[in-house]
N, C-alpha and C positions, 0 to 999 in steps of 0.2 A: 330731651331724650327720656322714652319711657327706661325705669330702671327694674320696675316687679310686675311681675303679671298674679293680679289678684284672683286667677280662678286657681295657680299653682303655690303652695306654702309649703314652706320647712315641716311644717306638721304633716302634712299627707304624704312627703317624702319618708317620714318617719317612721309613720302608718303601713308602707310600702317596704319598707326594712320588718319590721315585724309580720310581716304578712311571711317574707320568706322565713322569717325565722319558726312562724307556726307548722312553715310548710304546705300553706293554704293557697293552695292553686287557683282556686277561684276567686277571691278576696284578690291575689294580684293581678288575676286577669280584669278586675274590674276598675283597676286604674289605667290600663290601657285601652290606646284606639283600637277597631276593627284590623284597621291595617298596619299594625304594629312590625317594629321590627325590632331581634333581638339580636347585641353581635356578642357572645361567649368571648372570656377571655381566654379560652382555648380553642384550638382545631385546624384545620386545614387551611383556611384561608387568611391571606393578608389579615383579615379581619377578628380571624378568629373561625368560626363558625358563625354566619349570620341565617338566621331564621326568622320568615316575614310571613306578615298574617297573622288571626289569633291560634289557629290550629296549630301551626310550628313552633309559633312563640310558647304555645302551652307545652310542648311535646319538651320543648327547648327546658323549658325552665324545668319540668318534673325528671330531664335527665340531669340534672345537677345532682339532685336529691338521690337519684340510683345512685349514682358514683359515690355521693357522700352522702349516706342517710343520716347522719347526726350533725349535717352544716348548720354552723351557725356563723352568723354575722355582728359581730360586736363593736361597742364605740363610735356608733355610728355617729356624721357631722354630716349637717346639709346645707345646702345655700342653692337658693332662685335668682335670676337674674335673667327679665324679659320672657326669651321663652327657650331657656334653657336652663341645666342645673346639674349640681353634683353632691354625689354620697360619699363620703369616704370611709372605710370597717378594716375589720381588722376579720379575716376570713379563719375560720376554723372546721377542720372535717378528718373523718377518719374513712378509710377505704376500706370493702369489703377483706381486702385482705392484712387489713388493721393498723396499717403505714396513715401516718398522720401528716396534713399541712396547718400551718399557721401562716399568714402571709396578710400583709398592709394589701388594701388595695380600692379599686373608686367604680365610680357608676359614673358616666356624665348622660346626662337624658335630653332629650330635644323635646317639646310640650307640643300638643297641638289642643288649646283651648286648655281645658280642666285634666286632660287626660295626657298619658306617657305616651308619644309616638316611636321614639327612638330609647331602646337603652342599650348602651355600650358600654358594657365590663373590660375591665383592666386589672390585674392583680401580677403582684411582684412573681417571679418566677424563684422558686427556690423549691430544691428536693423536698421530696418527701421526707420525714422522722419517720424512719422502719420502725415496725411495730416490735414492741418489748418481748422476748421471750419470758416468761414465767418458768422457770425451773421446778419440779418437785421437791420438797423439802425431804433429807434423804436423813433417817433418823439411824444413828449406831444401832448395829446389834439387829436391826430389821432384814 
């Protein structure tokens, strides 16, 4: 029984976490196939929101970044196995309207050759942290 597939390693999974973390749209489209598919861990379908092709899958991934412009993905751990794999992070973002998530959550990917065909996100469901009011500091006598 083959057990690793040596065109895919824990390092280029890695590679692949920092790419989202740069926010580099291109860098990550360059680990995946032509015919790529991505399923969000949010949205309408059983799935989530699945988006197939590079065109989608790009459109897909740079709306995370609207939603959360300061995502980042931390603690990553990876592991290969044939021609599959998985990410696990720890998700951080803040919303335009300044409500924060932190949330565990994974990537499991299906390989086709060197390259990501499948990635399929999953993250824990938990509210938002509503963003902090700052109160003005109110001094006597003003």
């Amino acid at each position: 029984m083959q057990t690793q597939n040596p065109a895919v390693t824990t390092e280029m999974l890695q590679a692949f976490a920092e790419a989202w973390n740069r926010h580099d749209v291109d860098a990550l489209m360059s680990f995946m196939t032509d015919d790529c598919v991505f399923e969000s861990s949010v949205g309408p379908d059983v799935c989530g929101a699945r988006f197939k092709g590079s065109e989608a899958v790009r459109a897909g991934f740079a709306e995370v970044w609207a939603v959360y412009p300061d995502a980042h993905w931390g603690g990553s751990r990876h592991f290969v196995l044939e021609d599959r794999g998985v990410s696990e992070w720890t998700f951080t973002g803040t919303r335009q309207d300044g409500s924060r998530i932190e949330v565990h959550g994974c990537d499991l990917f299906t390989f086709r050759g060197a390259k990501i065909f499948l990635k399929n996100s999953y993250r824990k469901n938990r509210p938002p942290i509503a963003a902090q009011r700052i109160e003005p500091l109110h001094r006597g006598g003003d």
